[in-house]
C-alpha positions as CSV (number, residue, x, y, z in Angstrom):
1,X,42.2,3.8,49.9
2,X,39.3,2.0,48.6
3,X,36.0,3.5,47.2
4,X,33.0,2.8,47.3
5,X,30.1,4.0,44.4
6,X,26.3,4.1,45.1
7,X,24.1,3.3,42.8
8,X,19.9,4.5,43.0
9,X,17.7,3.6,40.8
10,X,14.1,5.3,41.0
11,X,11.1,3.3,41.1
12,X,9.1,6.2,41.7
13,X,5.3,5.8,39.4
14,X,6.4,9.7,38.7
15,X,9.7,8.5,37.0
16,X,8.2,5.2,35.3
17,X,5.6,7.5,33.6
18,X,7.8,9.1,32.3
19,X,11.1,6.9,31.1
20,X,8.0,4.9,29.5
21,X,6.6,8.0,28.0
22,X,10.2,8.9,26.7
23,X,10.5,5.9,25.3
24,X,7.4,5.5,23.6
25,X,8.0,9.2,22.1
26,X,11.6,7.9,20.9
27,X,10.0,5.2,19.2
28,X,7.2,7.0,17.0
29,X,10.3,9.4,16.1
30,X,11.8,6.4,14.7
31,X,8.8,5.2,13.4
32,X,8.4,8.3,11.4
33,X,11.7,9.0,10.2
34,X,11.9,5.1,9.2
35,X,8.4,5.7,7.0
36,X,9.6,9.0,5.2
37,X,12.7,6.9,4.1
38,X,10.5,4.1,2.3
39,X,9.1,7.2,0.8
40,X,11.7,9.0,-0.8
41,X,12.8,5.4,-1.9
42,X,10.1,4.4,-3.5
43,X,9.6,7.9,-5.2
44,X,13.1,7.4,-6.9
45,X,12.7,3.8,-7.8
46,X,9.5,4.7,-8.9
47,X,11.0,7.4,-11.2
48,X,13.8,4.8,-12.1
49,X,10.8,2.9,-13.6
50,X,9.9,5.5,-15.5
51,X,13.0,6.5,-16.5
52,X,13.8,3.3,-17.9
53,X,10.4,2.8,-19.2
54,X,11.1,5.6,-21.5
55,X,14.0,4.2,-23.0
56,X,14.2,2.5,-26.6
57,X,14.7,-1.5,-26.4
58,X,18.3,-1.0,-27.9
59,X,19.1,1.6,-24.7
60,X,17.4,-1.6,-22.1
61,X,19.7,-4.3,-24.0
62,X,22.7,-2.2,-23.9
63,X,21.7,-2.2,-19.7
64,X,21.1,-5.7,-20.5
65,X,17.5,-5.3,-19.2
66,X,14.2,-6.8,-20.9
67,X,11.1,-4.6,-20.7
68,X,9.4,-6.8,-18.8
69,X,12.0,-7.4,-16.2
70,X,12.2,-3.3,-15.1
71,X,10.1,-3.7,-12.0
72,X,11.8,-6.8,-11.2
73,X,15.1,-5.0,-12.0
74,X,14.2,-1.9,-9.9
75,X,13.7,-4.0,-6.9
76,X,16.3,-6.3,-6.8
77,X,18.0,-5.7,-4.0
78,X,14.1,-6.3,-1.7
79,X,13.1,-9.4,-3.8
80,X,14.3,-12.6,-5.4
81,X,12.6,-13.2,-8.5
């Protein structure tokens, strides 16, 4: 016995509105949740500055880090240098 599926698809303006108004909602969810992540990132690398800001050149070359390479330390993994 075969069977046979139906498929429908609305095209209503009713449904449009509002699959496109679901979507644009979805993505400034994203949006937002994506931007309070680069936040809370930069907060802790900012701290990991300071943090190793505050440590004596002998604590840096034990790291193997020069003071002047912290920020480009920090950021390593976002920028060649």
């Amino acid at each position: 016995m075969a069977t046979q599926t139906a498929t429908h698809i609305s095209t209503s303006p009713v449904a449009n509105f509002f699959a496109g108004f679901g979507a644009a909602l979805s993505r400034g969810f994203v949006a937002l949740i994506e931007a309070g992540q680069k936040s809370r990132s930069m907060e802790a690398r900012m701290h990991l500055i300071d943090r190793l800001n505050a440590m004596s050149d002998a604590q840096l070359a034990e790291l193997k880090i020069e003071r002047d390479n912290i920020p480009a330390y920090v950021f390593r993994d976002l920028y060649y240098v």
